[in-house]
PDB file with one MODEL, atoms N, CA, C and O in Angstrom:
MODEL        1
ATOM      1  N   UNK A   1       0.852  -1.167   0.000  1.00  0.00           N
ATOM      2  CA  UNK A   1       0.000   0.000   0.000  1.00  0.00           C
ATOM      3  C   UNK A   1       0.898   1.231   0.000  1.00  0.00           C
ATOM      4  O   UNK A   1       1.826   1.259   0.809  1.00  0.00           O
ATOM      5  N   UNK A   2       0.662   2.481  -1.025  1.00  0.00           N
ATOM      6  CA  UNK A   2       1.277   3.178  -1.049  1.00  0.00           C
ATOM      7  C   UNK A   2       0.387   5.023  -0.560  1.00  0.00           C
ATOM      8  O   UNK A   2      -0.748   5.458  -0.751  1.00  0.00           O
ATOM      9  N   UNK A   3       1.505   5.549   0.033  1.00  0.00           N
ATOM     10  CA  UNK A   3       0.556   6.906   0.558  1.00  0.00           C
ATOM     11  C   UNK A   3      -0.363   7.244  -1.026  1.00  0.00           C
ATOM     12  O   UNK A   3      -0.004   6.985  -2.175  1.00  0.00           O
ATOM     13  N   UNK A   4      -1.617   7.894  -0.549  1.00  0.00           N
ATOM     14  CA  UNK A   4      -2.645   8.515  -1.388  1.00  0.00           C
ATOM     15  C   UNK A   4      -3.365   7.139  -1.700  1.00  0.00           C
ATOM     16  O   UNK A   4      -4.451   7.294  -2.258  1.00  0.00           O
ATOM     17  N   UNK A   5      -3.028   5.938  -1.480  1.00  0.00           N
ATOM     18  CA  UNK A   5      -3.917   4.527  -1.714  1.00  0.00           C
ATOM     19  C   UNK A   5      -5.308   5.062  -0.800  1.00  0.00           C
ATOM     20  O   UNK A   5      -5.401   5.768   0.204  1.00  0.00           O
ATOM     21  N   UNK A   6      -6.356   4.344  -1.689  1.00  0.00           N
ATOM     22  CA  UNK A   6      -7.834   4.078  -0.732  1.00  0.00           C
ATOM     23  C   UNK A   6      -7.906   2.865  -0.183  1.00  0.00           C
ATOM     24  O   UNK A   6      -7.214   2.133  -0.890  1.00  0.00           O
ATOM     25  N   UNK A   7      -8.180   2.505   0.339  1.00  0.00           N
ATOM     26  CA  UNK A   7      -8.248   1.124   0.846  1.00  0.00           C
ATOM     27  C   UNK A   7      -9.829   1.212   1.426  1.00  0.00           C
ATOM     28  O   UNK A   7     -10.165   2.098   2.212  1.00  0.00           O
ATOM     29  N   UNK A   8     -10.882   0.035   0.868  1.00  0.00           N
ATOM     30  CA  UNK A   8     -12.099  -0.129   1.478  1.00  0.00           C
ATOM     31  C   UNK A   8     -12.441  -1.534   1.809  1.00  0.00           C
ATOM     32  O   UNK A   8     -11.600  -2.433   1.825  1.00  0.00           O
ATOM     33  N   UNK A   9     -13.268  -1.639   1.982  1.00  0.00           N
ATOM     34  CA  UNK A   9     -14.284  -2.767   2.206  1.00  0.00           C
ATOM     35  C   UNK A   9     -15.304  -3.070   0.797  1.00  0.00           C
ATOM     36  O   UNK A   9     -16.219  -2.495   0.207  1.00  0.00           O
ATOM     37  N   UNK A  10     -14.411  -4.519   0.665  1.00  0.00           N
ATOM     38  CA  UNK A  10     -15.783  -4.472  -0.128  1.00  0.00           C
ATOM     39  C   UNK A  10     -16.871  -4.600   0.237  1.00  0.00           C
ATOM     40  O   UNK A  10     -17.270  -4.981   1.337  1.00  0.00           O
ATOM     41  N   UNK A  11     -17.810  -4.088  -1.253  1.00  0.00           N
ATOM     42  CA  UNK A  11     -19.438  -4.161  -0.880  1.00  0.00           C
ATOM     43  C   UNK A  11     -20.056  -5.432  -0.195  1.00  0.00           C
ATOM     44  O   UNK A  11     -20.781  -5.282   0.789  1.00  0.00           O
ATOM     45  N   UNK A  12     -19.683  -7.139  -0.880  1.00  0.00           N
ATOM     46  CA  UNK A  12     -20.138  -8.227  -0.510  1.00  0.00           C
ATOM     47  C   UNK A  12     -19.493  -7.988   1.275  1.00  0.00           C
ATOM     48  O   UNK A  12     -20.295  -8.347   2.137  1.00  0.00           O
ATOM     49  N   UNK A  13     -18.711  -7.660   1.566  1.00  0.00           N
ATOM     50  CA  UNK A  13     -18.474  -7.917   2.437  1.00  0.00           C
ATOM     51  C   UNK A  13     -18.629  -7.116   4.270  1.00  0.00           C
ATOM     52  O   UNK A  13     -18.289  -7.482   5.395  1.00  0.00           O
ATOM     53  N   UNK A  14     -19.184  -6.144   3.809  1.00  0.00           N
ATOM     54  CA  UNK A  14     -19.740  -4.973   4.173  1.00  0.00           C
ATOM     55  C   UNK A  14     -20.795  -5.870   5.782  1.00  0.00           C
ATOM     56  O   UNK A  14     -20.718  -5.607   6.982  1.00  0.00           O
ATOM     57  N   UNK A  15     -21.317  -6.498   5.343  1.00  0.00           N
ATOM     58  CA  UNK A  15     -22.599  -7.367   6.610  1.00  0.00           C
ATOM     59  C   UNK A  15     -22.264  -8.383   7.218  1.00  0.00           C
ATOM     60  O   UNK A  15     -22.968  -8.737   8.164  1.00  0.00           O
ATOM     61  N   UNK A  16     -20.985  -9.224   6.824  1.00  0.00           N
ATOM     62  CA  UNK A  16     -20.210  -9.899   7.760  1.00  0.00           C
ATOM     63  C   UNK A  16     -20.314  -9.679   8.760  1.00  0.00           C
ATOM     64  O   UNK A  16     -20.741  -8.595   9.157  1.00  0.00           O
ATOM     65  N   UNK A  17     -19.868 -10.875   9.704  1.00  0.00           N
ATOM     66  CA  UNK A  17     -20.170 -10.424  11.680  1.00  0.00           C
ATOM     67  C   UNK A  17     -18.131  -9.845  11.556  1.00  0.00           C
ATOM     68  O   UNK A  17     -17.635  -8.784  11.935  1.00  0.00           O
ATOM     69  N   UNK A  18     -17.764 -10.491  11.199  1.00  0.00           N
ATOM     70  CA  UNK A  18     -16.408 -10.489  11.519  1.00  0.00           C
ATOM     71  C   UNK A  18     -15.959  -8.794  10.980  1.00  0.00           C
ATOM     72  O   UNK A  18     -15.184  -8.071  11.606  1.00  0.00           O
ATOM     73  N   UNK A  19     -16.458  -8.526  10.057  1.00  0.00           N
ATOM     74  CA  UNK A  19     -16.446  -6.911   9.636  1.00  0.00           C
ATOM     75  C   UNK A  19     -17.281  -6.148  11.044  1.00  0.00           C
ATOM     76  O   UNK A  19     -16.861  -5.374  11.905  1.00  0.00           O
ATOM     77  N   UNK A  20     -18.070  -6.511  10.905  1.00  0.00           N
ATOM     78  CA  UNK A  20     -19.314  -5.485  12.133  1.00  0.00           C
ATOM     79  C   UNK A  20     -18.214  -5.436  13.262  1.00  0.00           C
ATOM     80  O   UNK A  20     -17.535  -4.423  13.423  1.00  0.00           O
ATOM     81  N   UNK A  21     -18.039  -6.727  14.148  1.00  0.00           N
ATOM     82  CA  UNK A  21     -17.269  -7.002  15.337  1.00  0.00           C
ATOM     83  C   UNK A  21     -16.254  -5.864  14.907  1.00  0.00           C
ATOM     84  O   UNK A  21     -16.241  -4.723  15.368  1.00  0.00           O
ATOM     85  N   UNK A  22     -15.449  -6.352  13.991  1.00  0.00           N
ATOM     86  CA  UNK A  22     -13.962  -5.530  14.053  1.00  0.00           C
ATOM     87  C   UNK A  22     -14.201  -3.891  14.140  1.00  0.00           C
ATOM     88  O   UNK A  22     -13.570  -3.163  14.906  1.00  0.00           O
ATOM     89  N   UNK A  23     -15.373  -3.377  13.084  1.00  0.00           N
ATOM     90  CA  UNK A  23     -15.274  -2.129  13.589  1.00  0.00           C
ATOM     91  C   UNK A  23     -16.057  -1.612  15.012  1.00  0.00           C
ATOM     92  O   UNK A  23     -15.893  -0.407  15.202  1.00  0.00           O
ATOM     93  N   UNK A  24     -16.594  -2.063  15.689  1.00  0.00           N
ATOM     94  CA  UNK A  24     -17.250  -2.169  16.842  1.00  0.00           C
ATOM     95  C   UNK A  24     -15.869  -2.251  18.116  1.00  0.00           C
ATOM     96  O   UNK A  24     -15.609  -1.371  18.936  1.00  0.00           O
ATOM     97  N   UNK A  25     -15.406  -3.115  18.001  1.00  0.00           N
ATOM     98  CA  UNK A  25     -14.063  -2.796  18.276  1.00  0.00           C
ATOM     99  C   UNK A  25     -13.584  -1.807  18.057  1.00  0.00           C
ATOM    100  O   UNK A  25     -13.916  -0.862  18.772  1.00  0.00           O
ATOM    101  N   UNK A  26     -12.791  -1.633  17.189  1.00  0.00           N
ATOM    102  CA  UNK A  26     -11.727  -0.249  17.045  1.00  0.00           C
ATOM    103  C   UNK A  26     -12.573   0.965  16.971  1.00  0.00           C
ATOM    104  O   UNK A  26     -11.989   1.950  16.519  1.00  0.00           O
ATOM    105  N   UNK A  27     -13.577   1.095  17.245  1.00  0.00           N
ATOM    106  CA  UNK A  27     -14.613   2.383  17.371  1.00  0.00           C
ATOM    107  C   UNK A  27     -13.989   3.433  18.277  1.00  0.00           C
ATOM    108  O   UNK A  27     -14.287   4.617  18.120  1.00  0.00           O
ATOM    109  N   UNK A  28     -13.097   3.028  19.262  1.00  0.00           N
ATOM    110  CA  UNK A  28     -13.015   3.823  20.339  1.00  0.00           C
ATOM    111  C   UNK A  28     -11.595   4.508  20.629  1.00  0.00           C
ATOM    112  O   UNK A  28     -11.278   5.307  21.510  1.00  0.00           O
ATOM    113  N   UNK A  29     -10.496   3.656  19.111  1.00  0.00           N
ATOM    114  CA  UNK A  29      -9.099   3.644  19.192  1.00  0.00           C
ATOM    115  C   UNK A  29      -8.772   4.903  18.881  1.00  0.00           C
ATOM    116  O   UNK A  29      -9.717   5.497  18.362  1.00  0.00           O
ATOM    117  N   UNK A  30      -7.712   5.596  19.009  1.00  0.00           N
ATOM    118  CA  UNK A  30      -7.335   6.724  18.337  1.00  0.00           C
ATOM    119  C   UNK A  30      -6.625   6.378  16.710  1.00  0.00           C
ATOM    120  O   UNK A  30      -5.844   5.426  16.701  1.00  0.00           O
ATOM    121  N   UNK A  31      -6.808   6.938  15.664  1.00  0.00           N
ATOM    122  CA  UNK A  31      -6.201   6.574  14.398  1.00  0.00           C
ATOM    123  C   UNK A  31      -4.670   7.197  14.285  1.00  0.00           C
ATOM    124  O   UNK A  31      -4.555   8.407  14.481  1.00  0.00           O
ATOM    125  N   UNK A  32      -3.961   6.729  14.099  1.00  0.00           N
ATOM    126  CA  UNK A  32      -2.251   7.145  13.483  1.00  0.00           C
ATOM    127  C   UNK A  32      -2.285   8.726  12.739  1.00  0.00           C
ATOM    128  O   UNK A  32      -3.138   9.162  11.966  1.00  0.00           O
ATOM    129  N   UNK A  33      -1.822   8.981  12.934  1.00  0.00           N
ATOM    130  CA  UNK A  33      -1.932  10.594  12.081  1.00  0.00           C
ATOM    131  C   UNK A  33      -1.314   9.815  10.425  1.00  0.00           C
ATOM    132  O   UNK A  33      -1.586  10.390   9.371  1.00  0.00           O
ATOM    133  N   UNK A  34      -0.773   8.946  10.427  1.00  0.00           N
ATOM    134  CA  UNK A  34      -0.623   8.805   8.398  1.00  0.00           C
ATOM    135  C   UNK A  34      -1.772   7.597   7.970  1.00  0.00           C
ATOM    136  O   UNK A  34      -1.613   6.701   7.141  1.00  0.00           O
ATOM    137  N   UNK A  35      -2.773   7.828   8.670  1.00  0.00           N
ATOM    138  CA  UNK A  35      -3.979   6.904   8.395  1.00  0.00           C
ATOM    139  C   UNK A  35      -4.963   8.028   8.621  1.00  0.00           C
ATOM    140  O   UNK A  35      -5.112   8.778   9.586  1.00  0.00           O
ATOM    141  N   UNK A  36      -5.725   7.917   7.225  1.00  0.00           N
ATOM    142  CA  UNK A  36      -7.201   8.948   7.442  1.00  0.00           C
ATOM    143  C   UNK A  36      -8.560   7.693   7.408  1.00  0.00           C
ATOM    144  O   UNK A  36      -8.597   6.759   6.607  1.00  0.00           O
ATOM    145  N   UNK A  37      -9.326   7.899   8.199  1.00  0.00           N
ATOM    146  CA  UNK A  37     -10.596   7.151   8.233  1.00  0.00           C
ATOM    147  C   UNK A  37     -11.922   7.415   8.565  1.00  0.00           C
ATOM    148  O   UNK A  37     -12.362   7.922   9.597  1.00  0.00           O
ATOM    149  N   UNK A  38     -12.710   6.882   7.245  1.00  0.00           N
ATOM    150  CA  UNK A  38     -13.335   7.192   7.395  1.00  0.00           C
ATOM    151  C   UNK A  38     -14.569   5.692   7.534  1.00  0.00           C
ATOM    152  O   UNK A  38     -14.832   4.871   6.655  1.00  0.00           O
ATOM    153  N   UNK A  39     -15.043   5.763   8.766  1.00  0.00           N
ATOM    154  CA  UNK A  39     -16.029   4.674   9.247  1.00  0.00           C
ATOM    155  C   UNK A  39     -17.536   4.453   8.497  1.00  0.00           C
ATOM    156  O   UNK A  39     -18.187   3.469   8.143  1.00  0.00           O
ATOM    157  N   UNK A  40     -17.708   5.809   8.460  1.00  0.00           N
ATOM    158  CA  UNK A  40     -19.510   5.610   7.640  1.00  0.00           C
ATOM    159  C   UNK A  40     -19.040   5.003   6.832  1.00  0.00           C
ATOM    160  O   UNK A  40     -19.384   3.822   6.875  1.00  0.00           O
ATOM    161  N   UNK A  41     -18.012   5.390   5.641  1.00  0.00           N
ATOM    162  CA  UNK A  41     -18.294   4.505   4.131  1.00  0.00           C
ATOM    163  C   UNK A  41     -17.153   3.175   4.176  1.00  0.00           C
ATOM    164  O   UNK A  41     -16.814   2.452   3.240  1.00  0.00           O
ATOM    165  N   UNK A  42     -16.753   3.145   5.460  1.00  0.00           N
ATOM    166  CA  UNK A  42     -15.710   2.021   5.703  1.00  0.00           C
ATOM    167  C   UNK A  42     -14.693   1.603   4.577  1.00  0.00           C
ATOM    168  O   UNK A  42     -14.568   0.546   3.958  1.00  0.00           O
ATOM    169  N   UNK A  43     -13.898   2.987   4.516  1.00  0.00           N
ATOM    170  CA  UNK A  43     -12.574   3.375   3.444  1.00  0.00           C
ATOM    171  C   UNK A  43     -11.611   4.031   4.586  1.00  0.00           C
ATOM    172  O   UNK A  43     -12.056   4.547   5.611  1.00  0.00           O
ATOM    173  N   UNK A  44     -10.543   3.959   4.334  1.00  0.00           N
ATOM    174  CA  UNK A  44      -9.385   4.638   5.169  1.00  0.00           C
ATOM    175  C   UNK A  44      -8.561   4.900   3.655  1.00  0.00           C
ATOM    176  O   UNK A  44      -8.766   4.399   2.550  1.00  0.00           O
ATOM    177  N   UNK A  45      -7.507   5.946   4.137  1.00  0.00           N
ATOM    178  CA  UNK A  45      -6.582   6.718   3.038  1.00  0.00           C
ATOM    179  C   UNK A  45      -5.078   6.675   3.552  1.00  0.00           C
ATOM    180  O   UNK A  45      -4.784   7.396   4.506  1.00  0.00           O
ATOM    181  N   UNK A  46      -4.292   6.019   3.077  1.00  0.00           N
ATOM    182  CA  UNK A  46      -2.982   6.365   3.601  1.00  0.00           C
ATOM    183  C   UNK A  46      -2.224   7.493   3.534  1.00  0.00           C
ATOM    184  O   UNK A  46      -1.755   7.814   2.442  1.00  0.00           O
ATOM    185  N   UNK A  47      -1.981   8.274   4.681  1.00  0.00           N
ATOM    186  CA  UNK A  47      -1.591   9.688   3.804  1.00  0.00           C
ATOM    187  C   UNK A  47      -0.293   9.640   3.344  1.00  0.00           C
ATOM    188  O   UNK A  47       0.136  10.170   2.319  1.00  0.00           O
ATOM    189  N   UNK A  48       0.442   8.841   4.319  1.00  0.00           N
ATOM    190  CA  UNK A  48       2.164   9.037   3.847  1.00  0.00           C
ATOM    191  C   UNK A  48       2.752   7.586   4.603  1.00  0.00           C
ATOM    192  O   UNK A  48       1.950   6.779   5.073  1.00  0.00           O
ATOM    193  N   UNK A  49       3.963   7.400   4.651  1.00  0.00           N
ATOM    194  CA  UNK A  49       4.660   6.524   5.338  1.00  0.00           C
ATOM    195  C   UNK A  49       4.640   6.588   6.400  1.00  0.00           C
ATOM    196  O   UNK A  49       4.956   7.713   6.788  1.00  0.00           O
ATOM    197  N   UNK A  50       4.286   5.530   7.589  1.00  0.00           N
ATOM    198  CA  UNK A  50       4.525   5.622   8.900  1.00  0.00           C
ATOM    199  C   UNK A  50       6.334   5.893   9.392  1.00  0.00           C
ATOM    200  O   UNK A  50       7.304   5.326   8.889  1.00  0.00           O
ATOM    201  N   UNK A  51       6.344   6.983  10.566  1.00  0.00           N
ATOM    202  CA  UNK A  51       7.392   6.689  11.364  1.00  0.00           C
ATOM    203  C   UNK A  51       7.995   5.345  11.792  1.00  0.00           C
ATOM    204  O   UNK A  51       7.303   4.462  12.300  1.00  0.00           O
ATOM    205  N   UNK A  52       8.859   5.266  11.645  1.00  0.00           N
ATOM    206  CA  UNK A  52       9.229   4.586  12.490  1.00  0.00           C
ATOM    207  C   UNK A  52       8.722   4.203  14.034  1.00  0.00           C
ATOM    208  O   UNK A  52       8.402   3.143  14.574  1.00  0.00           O
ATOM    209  N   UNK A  53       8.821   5.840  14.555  1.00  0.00           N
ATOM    210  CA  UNK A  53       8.542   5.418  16.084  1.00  0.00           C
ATOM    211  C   UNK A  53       6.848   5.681  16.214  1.00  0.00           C
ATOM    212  O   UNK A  53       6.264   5.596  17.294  1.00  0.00           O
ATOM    213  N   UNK A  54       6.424   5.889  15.409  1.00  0.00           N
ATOM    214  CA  UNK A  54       4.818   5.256  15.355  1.00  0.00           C
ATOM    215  C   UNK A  54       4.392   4.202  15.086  1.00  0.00           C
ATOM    216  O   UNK A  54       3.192   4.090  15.338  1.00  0.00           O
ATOM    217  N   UNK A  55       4.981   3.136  14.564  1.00  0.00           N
ATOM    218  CA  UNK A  55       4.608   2.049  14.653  1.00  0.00           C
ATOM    219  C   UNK A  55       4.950   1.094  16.075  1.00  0.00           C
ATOM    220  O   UNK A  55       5.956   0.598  16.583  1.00  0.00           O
ATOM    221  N   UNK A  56       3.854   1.142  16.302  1.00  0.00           N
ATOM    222  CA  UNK A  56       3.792   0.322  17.954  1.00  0.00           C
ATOM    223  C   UNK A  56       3.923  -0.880  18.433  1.00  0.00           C
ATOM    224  O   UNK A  56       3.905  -1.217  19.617  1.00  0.00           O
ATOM    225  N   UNK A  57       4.125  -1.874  17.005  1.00  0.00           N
ATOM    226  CA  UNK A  57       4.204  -3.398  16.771  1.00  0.00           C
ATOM    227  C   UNK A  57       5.751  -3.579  17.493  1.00  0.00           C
ATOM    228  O   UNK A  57       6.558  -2.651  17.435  1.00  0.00           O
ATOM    229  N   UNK A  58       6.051  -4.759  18.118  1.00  0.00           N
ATOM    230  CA  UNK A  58       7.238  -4.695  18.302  1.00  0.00           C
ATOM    231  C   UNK A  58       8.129  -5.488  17.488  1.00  0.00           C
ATOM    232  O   UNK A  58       7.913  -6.595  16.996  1.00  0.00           O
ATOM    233  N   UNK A  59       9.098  -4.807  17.420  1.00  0.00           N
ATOM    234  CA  UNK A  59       9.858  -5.155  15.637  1.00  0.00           C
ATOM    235  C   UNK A  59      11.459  -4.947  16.257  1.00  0.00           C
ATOM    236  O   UNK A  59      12.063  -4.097  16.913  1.00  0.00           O
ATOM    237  N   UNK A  60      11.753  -6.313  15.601  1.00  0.00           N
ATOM    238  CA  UNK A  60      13.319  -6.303  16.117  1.00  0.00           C
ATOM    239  C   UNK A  60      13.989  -6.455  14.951  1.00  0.00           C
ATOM    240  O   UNK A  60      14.281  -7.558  14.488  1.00  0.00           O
ATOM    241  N   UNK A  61      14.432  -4.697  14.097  1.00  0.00           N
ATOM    242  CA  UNK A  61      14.949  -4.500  12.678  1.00  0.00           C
ATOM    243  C   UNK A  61      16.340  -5.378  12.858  1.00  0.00           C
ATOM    244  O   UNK A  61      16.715  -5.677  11.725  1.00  0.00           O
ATOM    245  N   UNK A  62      16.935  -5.723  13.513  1.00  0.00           N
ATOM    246  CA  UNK A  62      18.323  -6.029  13.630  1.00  0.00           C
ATOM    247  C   UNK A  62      18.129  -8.017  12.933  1.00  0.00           C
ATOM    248  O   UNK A  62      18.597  -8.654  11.989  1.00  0.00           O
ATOM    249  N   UNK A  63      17.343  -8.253  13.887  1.00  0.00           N
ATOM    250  CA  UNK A  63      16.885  -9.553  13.379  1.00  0.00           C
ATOM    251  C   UNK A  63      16.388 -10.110  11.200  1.00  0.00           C
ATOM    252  O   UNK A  63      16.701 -10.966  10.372  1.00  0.00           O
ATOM    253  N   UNK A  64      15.587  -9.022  11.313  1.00  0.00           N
ATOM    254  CA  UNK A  64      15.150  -9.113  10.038  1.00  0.00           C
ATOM    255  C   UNK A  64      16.349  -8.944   9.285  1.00  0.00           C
ATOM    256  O   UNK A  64      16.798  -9.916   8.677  1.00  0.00           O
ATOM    257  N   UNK A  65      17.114  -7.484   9.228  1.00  0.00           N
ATOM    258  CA  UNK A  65      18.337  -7.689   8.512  1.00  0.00           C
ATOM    259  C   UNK A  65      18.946  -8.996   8.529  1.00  0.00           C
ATOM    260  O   UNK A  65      18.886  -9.545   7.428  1.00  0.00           O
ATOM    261  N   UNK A  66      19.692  -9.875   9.716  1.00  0.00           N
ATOM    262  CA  UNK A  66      20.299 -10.347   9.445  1.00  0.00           C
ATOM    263  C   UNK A  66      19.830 -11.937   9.016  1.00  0.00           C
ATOM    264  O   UNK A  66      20.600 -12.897   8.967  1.00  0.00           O
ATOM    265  N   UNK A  67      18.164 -11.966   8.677  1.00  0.00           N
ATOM    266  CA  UNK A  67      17.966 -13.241   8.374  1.00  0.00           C
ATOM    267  C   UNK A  67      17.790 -13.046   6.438  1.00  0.00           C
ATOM    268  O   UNK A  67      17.775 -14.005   5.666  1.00  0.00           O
ATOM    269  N   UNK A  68      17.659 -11.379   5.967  1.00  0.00           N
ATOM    270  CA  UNK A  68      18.201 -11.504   4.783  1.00  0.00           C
ATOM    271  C   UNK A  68      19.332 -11.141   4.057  1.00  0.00           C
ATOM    272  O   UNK A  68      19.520 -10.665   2.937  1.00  0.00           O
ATOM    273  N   UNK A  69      20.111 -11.526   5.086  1.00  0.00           N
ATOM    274  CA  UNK A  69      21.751 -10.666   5.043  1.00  0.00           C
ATOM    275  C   UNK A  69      22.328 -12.464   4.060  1.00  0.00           C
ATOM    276  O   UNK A  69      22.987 -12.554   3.024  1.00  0.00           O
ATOM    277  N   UNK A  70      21.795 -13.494   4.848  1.00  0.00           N
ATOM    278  CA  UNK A  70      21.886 -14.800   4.966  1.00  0.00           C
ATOM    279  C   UNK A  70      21.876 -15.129   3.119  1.00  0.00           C
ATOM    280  O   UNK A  70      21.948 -16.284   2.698  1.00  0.00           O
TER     281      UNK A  70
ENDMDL
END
């Protein structure tokens, strides 16, 4: 996915429980400032590349390098 991408939901998939649940869930999260969203039409917009230190996943870059250093 690249910044200015749309990213939605598809239509078939729109009435799923597993769609409903998930946004019912994250209803209450705060969004990333390089993520725009929008819930009524269940589309989000990437605005740009995440930081580094915004991504909250825990990620051990040292590892990854050196398993494609290999």
């Amino acid at each position: 996915v690249k910044p200015g991408q749309i990213i939605e939901i598809d239509g078939r998939s729109k009435d799923m429980d597993r769609i409903k649940s998930a946004l019912e869930l994250s209803s209450g999260l705060e969004m990333p400032e390089w993520l725009e969203v929008d819930r009524e039409n269940l589309k989000g917009t990437v605005l740009r590349y995440p930081l580094r230190e915004e991504i909250k996943a825990p990620v051990r870059e040292q590892l990854i390098v050196e398993l494609y250093s290999k």
